[in-house]
Structure formats: C-alpha cells, structure tokens
N, C-alpha and C positions, 0 to 999 in steps of 0.2 A: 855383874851385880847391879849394874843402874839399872837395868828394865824393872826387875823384880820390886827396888826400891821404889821407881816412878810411877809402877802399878799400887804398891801398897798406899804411897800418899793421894792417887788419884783414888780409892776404893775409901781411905780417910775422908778424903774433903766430899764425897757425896754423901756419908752417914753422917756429914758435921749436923744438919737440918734436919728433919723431917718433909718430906713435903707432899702435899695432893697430886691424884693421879695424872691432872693436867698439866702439872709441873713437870713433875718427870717428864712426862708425852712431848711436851714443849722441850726439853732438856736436849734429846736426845736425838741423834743426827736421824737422816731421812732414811736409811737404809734399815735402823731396826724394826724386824718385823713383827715382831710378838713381846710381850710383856705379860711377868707371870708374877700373882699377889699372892709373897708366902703372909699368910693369916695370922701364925704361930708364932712368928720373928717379927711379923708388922717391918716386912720387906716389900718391895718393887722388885722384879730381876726382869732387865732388858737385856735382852736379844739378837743377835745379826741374825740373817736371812739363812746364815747356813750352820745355824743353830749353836754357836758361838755366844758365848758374853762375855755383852759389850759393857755391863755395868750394875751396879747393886745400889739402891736408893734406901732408907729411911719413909719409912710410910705413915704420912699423916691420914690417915684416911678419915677420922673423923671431919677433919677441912674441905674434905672434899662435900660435902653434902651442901648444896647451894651457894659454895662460894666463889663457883667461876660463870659467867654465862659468855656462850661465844661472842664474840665479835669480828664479825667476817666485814669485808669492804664488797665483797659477794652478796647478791639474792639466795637465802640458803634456809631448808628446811629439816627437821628431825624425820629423821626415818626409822620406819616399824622393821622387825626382821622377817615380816612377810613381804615388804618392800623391796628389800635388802637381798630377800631369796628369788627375785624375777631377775635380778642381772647376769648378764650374759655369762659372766666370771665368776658367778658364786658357786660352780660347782668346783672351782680349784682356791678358792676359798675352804669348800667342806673337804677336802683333798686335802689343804694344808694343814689343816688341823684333825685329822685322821691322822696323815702321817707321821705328826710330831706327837699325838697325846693319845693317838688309838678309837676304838667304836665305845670304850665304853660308856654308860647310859649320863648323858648330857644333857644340860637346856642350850641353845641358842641364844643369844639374847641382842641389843642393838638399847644404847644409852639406859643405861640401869641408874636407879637413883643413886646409886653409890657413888658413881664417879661419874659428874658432868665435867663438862669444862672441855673434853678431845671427842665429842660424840662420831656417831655415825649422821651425815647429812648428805644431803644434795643439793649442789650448788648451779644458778644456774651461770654465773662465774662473771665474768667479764669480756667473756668472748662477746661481740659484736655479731647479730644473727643476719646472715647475707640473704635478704629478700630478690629471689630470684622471678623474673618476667616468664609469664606461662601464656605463649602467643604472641603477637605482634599488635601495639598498640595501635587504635582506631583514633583517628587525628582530624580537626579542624583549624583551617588555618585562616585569619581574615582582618581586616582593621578597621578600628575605630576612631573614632572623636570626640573630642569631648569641648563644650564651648570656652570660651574664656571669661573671666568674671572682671568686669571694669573695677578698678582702684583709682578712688577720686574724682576728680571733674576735668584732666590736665589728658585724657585719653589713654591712660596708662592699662592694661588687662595683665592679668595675672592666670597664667595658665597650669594646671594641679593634674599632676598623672601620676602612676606607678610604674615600678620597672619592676625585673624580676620575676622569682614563680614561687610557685605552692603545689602542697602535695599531701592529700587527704586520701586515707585508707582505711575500709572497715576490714577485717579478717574475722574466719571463724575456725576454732578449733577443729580438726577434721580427725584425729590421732593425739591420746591422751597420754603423756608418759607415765610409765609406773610408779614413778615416785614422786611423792610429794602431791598424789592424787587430790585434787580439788581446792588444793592451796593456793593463791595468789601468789604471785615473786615478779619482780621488775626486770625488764630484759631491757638491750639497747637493737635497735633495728639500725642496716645500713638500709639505706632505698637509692636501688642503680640508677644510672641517668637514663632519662626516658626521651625516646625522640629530640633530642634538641631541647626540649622544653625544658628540663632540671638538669641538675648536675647532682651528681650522687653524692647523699648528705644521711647521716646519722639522725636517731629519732629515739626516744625512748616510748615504753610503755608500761602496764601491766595487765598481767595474763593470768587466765583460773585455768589451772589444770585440769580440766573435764572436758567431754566431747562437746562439739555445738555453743560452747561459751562465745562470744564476740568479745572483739576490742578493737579498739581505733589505734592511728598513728598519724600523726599530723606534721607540717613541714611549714611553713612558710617564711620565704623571703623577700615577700614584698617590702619594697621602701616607697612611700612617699614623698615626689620631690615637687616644685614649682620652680614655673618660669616668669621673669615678668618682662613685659615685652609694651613698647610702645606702639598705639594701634594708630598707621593714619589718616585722617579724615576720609571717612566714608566707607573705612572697612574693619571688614569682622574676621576677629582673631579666632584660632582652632586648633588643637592639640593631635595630633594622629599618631598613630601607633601601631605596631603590628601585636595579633596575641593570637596566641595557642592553645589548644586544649587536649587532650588525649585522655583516652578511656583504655585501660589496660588492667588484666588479671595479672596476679603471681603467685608466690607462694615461697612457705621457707620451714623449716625447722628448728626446733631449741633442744640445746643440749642439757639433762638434766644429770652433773657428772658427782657421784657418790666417791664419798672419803670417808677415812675416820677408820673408826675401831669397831669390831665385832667380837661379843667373847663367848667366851666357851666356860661353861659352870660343870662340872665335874661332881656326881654324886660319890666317885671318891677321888683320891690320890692320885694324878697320874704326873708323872718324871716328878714326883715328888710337889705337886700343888696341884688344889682345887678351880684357880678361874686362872683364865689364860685370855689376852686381848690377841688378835691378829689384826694388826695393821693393813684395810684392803688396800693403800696406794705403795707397799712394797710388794705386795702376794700379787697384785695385779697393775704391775705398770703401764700396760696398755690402757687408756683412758674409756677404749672402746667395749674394755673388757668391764667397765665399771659407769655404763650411761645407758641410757634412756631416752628416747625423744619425742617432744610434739611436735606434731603436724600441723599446719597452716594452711590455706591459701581464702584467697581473698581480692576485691579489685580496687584500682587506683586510679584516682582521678588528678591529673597533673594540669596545671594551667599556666602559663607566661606572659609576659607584656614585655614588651621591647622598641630597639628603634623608633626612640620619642621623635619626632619632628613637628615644629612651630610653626605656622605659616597666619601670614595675614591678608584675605582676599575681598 
C-alpha cells in the first residue's frame, strides 16, 4: 500500500499549482520524451521514452505567453521547422511521432507562441572549436636591435623590448550550417602551437552563418619590459633579440547542436490529445544525430620576440 499512497501524494503536490509549459519542461527529469497538453482538463501529461507516465501537471497555459525568455550561458538561436527538418535525426524524430500518435493529418511546428520558455534552438555551446593547421608553416627566423635611450646626464640608458608572441587570423566561411542560417553567435577558437613561435591559446570571436562571411581572431601576448643599464664611457648600449614569424593556413569547424521541443498538432484526437511536444535530446541522444556544421579555413600569421640580451660596445 505505500507505493500506491507515495504515487497519489506525488500526483497531489503537482496539481497543487498551475504551471507554464517551461515549468513543467524544467520540472521534469532528462529522460522524458514527450509531453501531451490535454486542452479539456488544462493538463500537461509527461512521458518516459517507453511511453510510460512519468507525471500529470496543472496547466497554466495562459502564463506561458511571454513570460519566459531563455537564458542559455550558450551562443543559441530559434529554429524554423524547416531547419529543424535538414537534421540528420529528424527522420526518427517524424518515426517517433508516427509511432506514438500515427499519420493522421498534422502540422509540424518548432516554438509556437503558446509556449516559449523550452524552444527548439541551436546552440553553438561551449565546446572550444579546435583550429586545425592545413600544411606546414612558412618561417623566418632572425634578430634585431633596438638602441638604448640615455636617462639623465650620470650615463645611465634605459633599454625597452618585448618578449613573447602574437597571433592574427582572418577566416572565411567555406560551408554554411543549416541552422541558424545567417545569424551571428559567438564561438571560442583554440589556436595550436605554431613552430615554436606560440603556444596554444584560446580566442574568442563572432561568426555570420553564411558562405563567404569573414572574421578575424586575434591573440597577443606581448609584454613590454625595460632594462636599465649603466653605459661606460665611450660606449653604446643595444637591446638584441631573436624573433620569429610564420605564415600558416588552417581550418576548423563549428558545431551548430539542436535541443528542445518539436510538436505535433493533430487536427483530431489521437491517444486521446490534440498537440504532443517530443523532446529531440531524448529521441535523438546522439549529438550527431542533432547538428550541423560550418566550415572554416583561413591563414595565420604568428610572430615571437625572445632571448632579450643587453650588451654595451
């Protein structure tokens, strides 16, 4: 008798509220797949994956109409269901919702003004995009000097160099992802170490999703330091240095990886309700089965300053 009772007070304390559909969405653990809005009752009924329920919600649905907007820590855009229907997995997306609700005559739909707040989007996430070297970079290697600048009347020179490197890179779009076609969103670039000259460091930028768009990415870790050096009589103080430069192509790819809800609108009745959401990051756990990618490549220009040495001659 305790199951039966611990289900009753768990099916109580969810009709205690009302709540919008990103409520619930939020509510309810990763595995359920689907969510069905009875109309009639002004219910929610969520779903396990193997057609189970998992739970019965109270449905505010008038709250749902502009009162949620996402907030992703992600770069993330609204997707159309023409978008939505170029992924790899959306044929077992339209499979899962065949199987469970049948062919009869449907809309498709992707973020309906009824319930914002759990849309369908594409994220381009947090992943770190690995810019990969295409060829082997072209290198100049040689040193310079630089003079020293007298401080005071006492002979004293003061000598100003940099260490460290830099790393400037235009790219251009070569391969458009499907989703999120011509939208901007912020990625973070890794840039590999290049000859000796850099060491692989992080970059951010932003990207328009269209063929042929450009954009930069920049690095630099120049520091400015000085030395100060007593000069003596009759001689001239000088900074040397070794520095590097390299001219190298690469290229990389961004992942554009689709979440969220897709529903199903039913012009009648089917398992007993008209709109049915499917959750694609249960229908399609493979990440592969729910992305898109651009294409990059582009060349980099890397430069170094090193091995300062003072000399007075």
């Amino acid at each position: 008798m305790i199951v039966p009772i611990t289900s009753a007070l768990l099916l109580a304390s969810q009709l205690v509220s009302a709540m919008p559909f990103y409520q619930v969405a939020r509510s309810v653990p990763s595995n359920v797949a689907h969510i069905a809005y009875d109309k009639e009752n002004g219910l929610y009924l969520a779903y396990n994956r193997d057609g189970s329920l998992y739970g019965t919600y109270s449905a505010d649905a008038a709250r749902d109409v502009g009162q949620h907007k996402r907030d992703d820590g992600a770069s993330c855009v609204n997707l159309s269901v023409d978008e939505v229907k170029t992924l790899p997995g959306f044929a077992q997306i339209d499979k899962y919702a065949s199987d469970n609700w049948g062919t009869g005559s449907h809309q498709t739909v992707t973020n309906p003004d009824a319930y914002p707040g759990q849309p369908a989007t594409a994220c381009v996430g947090n992943d770190v995009v690995q810019v990969e070297l295409n060829g082997s970079p072209n290198c100049i290697t040689g040193t310079q000097t630089t003079e020293g600048t007298l401080v005071g009347t006492n002979g004293t020179v003061q000598l100003g160099f940099q260490q460290g490197f830099s790393n400037s890179a235009t790219w251009t779009v070569t391969q458009s992802s499907t989703l999120g076609v011509s939208v901007k969103v912020s990625a973070t670039f890794k840039i590999p170490e290049i000859a000796d000259v850099s060491t692989e460091v992080t970059t951010s930028a932003e990207v328009t999703n269209s063929v042929s768009q450009a954009f930069t990415t920049t690095v630099n870790n120049m520091v400015t330091q000085s030395l100060t050096m007593t000069a003596p009589a009759g001689k001239t103080c000088s900074a040397s240095f070794t520095s590097k430069s390299c001219d190298t192509q690469g290229k990389g790819q961004i992942r554009y990886l689709a979440s969220g809800w897709v529903w199903y609108l039913y012009d009648s009745k089917t398992q007993g309700h008209y709109e049915w959401a499917v959750n694609m990051d249960v229908v399609l756990p493979n990440e592969d089965d729910r992305s898109s990618f651009l294409e990059f490549t582009g060349s980099m220009k890397s430069s170094s300053s090193s091995n300062f040495v003072g000399q007075c001659k």
